[in-house]
C-alpha positions in Angstrom: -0.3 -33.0 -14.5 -3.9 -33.7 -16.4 -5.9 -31.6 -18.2 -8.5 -31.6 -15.5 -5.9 -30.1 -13.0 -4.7 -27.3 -15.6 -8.5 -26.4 -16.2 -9.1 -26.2 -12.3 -6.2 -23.8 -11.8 -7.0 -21.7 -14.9 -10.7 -21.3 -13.6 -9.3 -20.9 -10.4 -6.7 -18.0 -11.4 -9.2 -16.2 -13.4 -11.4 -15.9 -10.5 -8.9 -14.9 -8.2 -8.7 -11.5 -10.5 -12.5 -11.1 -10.2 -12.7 -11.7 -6.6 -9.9 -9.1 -5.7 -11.9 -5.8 -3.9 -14.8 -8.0 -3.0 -16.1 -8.6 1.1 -18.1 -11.6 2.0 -18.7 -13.2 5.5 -17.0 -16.8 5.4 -19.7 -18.0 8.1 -22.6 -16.7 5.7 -20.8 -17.1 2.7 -20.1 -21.4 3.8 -23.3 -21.3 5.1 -24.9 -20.9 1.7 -22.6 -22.7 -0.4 -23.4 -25.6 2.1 -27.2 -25.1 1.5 -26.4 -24.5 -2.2 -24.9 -28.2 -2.6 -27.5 -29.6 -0.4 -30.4 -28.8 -3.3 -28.3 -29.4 -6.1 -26.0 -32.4 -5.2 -23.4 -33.9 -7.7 -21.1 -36.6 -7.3 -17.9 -34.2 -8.6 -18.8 -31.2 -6.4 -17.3 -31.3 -2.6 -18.9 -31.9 0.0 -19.0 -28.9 1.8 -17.3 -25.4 1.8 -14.1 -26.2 3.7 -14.3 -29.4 1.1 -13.9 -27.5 -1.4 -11.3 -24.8 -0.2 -9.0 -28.2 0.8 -9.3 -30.0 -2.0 -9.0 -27.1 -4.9 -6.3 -25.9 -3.1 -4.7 -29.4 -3.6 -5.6 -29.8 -6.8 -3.5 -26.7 -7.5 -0.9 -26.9 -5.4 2.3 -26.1 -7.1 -0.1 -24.4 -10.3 -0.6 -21.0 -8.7 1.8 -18.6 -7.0 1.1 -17.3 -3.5 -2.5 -19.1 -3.4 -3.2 -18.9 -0.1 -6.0 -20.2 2.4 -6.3 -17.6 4.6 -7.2 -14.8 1.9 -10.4 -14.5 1.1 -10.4 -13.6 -2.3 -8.1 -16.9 -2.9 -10.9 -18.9 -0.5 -13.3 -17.4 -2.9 -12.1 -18.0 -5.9 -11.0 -21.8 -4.6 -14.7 -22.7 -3.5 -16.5 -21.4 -6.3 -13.5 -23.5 -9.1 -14.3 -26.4 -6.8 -18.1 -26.0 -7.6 -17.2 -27.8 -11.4 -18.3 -26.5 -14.9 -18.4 -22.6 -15.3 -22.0 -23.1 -15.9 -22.5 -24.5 -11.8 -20.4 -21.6 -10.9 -22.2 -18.9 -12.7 -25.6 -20.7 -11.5 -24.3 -20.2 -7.7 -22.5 -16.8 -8.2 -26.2 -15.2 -9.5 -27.7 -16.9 -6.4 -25.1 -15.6 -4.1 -24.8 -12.3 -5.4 -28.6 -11.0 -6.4 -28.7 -12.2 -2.1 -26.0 -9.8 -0.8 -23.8 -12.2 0.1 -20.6 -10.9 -1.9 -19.7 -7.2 -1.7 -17.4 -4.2 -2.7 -16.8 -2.5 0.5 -17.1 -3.6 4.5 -21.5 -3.7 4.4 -23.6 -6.3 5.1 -25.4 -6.0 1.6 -24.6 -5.2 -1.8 -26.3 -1.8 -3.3 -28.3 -2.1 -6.7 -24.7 -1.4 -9.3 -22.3 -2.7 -7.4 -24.0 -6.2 -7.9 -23.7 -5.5 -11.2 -20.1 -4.6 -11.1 -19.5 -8.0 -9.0 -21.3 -9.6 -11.7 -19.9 -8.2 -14.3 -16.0 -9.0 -13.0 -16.3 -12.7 -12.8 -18.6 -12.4 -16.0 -15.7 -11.4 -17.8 -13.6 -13.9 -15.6 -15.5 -16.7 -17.0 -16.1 -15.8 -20.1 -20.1 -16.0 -19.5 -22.8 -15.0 -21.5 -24.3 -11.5 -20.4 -27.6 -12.3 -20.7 -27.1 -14.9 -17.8 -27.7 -12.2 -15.2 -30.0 -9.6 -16.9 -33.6 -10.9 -16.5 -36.0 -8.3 -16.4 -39.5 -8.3 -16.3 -41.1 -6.6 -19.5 -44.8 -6.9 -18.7 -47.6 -7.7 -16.2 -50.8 -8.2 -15.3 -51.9 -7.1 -11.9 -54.5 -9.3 -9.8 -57.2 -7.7 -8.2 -56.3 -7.1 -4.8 -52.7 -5.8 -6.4 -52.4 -2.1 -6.4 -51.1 -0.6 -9.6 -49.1 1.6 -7.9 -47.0 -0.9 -6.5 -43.4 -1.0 -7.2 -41.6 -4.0 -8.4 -39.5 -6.3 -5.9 -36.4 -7.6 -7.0 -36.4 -11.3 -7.2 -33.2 -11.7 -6.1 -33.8 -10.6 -2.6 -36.0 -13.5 -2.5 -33.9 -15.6 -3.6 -32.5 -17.2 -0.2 -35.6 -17.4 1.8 -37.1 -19.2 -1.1 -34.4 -21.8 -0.8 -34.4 -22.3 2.4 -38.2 -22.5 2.5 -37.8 -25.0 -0.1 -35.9 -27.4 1.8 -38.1 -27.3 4.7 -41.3 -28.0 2.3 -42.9 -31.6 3.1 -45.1 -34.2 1.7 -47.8 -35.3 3.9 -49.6 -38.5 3.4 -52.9 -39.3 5.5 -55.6 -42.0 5.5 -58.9 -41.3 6.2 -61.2 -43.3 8.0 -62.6 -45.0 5.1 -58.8 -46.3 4.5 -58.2 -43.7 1.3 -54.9 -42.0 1.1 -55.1 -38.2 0.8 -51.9 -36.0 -0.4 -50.8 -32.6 0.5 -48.1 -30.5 1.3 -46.5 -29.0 4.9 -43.8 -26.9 5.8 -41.8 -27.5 8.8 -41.5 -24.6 10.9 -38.8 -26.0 14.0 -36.0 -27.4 13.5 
């Protein structure tokens, strides 16, 4: 057994504790870890969610008692150990939680403290620094055609649109008659 594998199934354990009580959608859930890896690819990170369920789970086969596929707190905890150093994971947790995608109870989004609970459980799981998560927005200067009386969006709502808009972001490269090149930017709107 290496070290590697010990590390693996103690993240993986840990998390297992701090994903106990919480809902996701697998489909949603794979669908943005799979869109996750896509914009930030590493040679050690899987391939794919069901990647990364398979091979954690074989990396820890024997490690962990009762670990089991078909739960989906161990699936959790399995696809977010296979994601590498705790620093990747925490990265992808504050993505997929400030979206909704991980909740306490049977909704289709999280409410304002209970992603702060969420957070907070694997937080301490991981041993992570608080300050990772707590980003808030001290001052601001409003534009002209900004009303003052505007309330503040949270960013992380954003969050997954702007990813996905990201990846659908182009470079377009013209000539002109004259034979100059001329630079500028598209965004593909079909598939």
């Amino acid at each position: 057994m290496t070290e590697a594998t010990n590390d693996i199934a103690g993240i993986t354990t840990r998390l297992r504790g701090a994903a106990d009580g919480v809902f996701y959608s697998r489909s949603h859930f794979g669908a943005f870890y799979d869109a996750w890896l896509c914009e930030s690819p590493a040679d050690s990170r899987p391939s794919c969610f069901l990647h990364a369920l398979v091979s954690t789970f074989e990396r820890t086969k024997g490690e962990i008692d009762g670990l089991n596929l078909a739960d989906d707190g161990d699936a959790l905890a399995l696809a977010l150990a296979g994601l590498g150093p705790r620093d990747h994971i925490l990265f992808f947790l504050s993505s997929a939680i400030s979206g909704g995608l991980l909740t306490q109870a049977h909704r289709t989004t999280a409410q304002g403290d209970e992603k702060k609970a969420i957070l907070d459980a694997f937080m301490k799981a991981l041993d992570g620094p608080k300050a990772v998560f707590n980003a808030t927005l001290h001052s601001g200067e409003f534009e002209a055609l900004t009303s003052s009386e505007a309330t503040w969006s949270d960013p992380g709502h954003l969050l997954p649109a702007l990813i996905l808009a990201r990846r659908r972001l182009c470079v377009i490269q013209t000539r002109t008659r004259s034979g100059g090149r001329v630079h500028g930017t598209g965004f593909l709107i079909g598939p």
